[in-house]
Residue, then its C-alpha position, 0 to 999 in steps of 0.5 A: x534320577x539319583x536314588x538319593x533324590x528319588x527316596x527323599x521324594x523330590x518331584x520329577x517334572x516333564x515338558x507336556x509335550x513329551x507325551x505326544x512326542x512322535x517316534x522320530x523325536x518330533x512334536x506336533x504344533x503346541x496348540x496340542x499340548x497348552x502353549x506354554x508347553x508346561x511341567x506335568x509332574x512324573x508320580x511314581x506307582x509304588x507298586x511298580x518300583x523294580x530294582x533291574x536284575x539285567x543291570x550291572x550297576x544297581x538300577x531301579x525302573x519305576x513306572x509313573x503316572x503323568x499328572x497335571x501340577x495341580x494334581x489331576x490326571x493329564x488328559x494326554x497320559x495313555x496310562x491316565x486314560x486306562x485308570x479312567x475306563x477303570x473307574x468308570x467300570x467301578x462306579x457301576x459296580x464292576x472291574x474288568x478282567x484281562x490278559x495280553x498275549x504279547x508276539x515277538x521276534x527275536x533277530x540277529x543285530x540289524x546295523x543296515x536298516x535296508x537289508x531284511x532281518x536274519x533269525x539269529x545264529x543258534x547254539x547248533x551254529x545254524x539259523x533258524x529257517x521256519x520249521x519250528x512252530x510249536x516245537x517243544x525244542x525251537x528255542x533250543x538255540x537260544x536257550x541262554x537268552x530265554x533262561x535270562x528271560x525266566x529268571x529276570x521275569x521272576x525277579x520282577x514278579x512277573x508270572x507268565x502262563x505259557x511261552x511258545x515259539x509261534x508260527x514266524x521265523x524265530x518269532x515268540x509268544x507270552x501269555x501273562x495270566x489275567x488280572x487287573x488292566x492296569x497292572x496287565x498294562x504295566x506287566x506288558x509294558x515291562x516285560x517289552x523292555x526286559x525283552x529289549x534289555x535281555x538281547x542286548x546282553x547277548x546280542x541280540x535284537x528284539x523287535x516288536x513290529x507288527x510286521x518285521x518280514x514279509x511272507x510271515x505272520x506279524x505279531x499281535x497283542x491279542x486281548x482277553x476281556x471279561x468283566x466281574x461284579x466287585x466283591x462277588x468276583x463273579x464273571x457277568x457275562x456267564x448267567x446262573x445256569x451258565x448260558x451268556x447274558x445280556x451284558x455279554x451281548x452288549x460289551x461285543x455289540x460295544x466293541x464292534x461299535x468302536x473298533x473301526x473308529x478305534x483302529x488307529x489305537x490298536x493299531x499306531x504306526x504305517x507297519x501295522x497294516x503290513x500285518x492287517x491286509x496281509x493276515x495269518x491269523x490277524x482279522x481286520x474285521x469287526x466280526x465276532x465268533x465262537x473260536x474263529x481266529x479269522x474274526x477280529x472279535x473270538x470267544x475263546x472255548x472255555x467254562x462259563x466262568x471263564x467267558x471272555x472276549x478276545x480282541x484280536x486287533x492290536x499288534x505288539x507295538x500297539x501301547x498296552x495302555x491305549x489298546x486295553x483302554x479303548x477296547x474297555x472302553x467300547x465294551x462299556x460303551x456297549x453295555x451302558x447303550x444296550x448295544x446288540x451285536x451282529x449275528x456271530x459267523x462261523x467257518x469260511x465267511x466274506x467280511x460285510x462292508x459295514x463290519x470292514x476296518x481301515x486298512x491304512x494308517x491314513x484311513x484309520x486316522x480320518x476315521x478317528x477324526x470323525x469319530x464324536x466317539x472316541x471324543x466322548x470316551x477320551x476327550x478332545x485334547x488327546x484325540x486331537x494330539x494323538x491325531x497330530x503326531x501320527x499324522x507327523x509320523x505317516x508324512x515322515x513315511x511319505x518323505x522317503x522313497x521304498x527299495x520296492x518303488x526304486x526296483x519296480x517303478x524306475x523301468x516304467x514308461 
């Protein structure tokens, strides 16, 4: 939109159906999204206007809630779904408290889609081979791109905690500090975009794939969750003698309640369980622990106020909203239900079959579409529709045929 149409207020309007547009551009039948296929209205959060600091031209980039005409939120809005966890947070007197910890790779341009990603050529000439993990000097070689990143982060206000070369080839870690969901949801969604934006201007590919290189560590959306009473601002999942409460218990038994059926959430394109069943550091289990990063669910060691669950499932191409929804949501459900959680595991332990998760898009899929669960929390229009697009997505993955079915299978009898 014009910055002249923008400031006098003019509505923007969008087809519903763009909401459940399926990553290959295509929609799913229009039963999902009213049949008319009618305009929802784009409202623009205030306080998420940002003039674009990567821009040559003066640009602006403002995210937007996608409300129904008739001024309610539209059941398809992933952003809209997070509010409504939110408030029901709210009613009972309490606002959740998370952080992401968002994992990428930065990679050489990609023009061939058949060939595997390279890191790129740093300063030193050379390219990165993997023994940099952790090193206060492994983003030496691309020290430009990074100083661009800093400064547009500032310029967006967007505070990070700590940035680090993680254990992949060229592959990176934000920490954004803790806050509020749903502005943890706009940052994280923003700062993707920024990464994206930033190595184009210098040549470079940013991809947030769960898995982009085999034999490597995927990347992950990690979640850090705590809840705090409104007003008091105090963590109630800390007593006054500092020892773990009831609710603690509950949001856990909450979250291991729903993320089997929410795998398909955290986890949304047939990439994800690349990084799933082949894990470094990615558990694809319902178990919880104190400090175990093999269990889906960690306690992080920390003071008791700042006790929190870390919810080790999505993956960076998980959509922040979403992910952040439904696991609020589960812990809610838990803690409305009284739920109890399992024993937690410690060390080297085998998952219970009943702690297990998909490990397909298409297992998890049929699991979300029996889950009455994820019907109650979200409602029937958007796990409907989310369903119906990602099954597009998943018949698109069948329609071809893999370089590894053509090396290994063309020579068999």
């Amino acid at each position: 939109m014009t910055a002249e149409g923008f400031l006098e207020g003019r509505r923007l309007q969008m087809a519903r159906g763009v909401l459940l547009q399926c990553i290959m551009g295509g929609y799913p039948a229009a039963k999902f999204y009213g049949s008319d296929d009618g305009d929802l209205a784009l409202v623009a959060e205030p306080s998420m206007i940002h003039p674009l600091p990567w821009s040559d031209e003066p640009r602006a980039w403002a995210i937007c809630d996608a409300d129904e005409l008739t001024g309610e939120s539209s059941n398809l809005s992933t952003r809209g779904q997070l509010k409504k966890v939110i408030a029901r947070y709210a009613a009972l007197g309490l606002a959740p408290v998370v952080a992401t910890e968002l994992e990428f790779f930065v990679f050489a341009p990609n023009t061939d889609p058949n060939q595997p990603f390279r890191p790129p050529v740093g300063l030193d000439g050379r390219r990165e081979d993997g023994q940099s993990a952790f090193s206060v000097s492994s983003n030496n070689g691309l020290r430009p791109f990074f100083n661009e990143v800093y400064k547009c982060m500032a310029a967006l206000g967007l505070p990070r905690d700590t940035f680090m070369h993680e254990m992949g080839v060229s592959q990176f870690e934000i920490n954004l500090l803790h806050g509020d969901p749903l502005l943890l949801a706009d940052q994280t969604f923003l700062f993707k975009h920024l990464l994206k934006e930033v190595a184009l201007k210098h040549g470079l590919t940013v991809v947030c794939m769960a898995k982009p290189l085999a034999h490597t560590p995927g990347s992950s959306m990690h979640i850090h969750q705590s809840i705090v009473e409104i007003g008091s601002g105090k963590n109630v999942f800390s007593d006054e003698k500092g020892q773990p409460t009831a609710m603690f218990r509950h949001f856990i038994g909450g979250q291991q309640a729903g993320m089997a059926e929410f795998t398909a959430l955290f986890a949304p394109n047939v990439n994800s369980y690349q990084r799933l069943c082949h894990p470094f550091a990615s558990p694809n289990n319902a178990c919880w622990s104190h400090d175990n990063r093999a269990a889906g669910l960690r306690i992080p060691a920390s003071s008791p106020v700042a006790r929190r669950v870390e919810n080790r499932l999505p993956g960076a191409d998980a959509n922040p909203y979403l992910a952040i929804a439904a696991s609020l949501a589960a812990g809610l459900h838990g803690i409305e239900h009284e739920l109890d959680p399992t024993e937690a595991i410690q060390g080297e332990f085998e998952v219970p079959d009943n702690l297990s998760l998909p490990c397909t898009l298409h297992a998890a899929l049929e699991r979300l579409k029996r889950s009455q669960l994820a019907m109650e929390l979200f409602g029937k229009e958007f796990i409907e529709g989310y369903i119906a697009s990602k099954t597009m997505e998943l018949t698109s993955f069948f329609d071809e045929i893999t370089p590894w079915e053509r090396r290994v299978l063309a020579a068999q009898a």
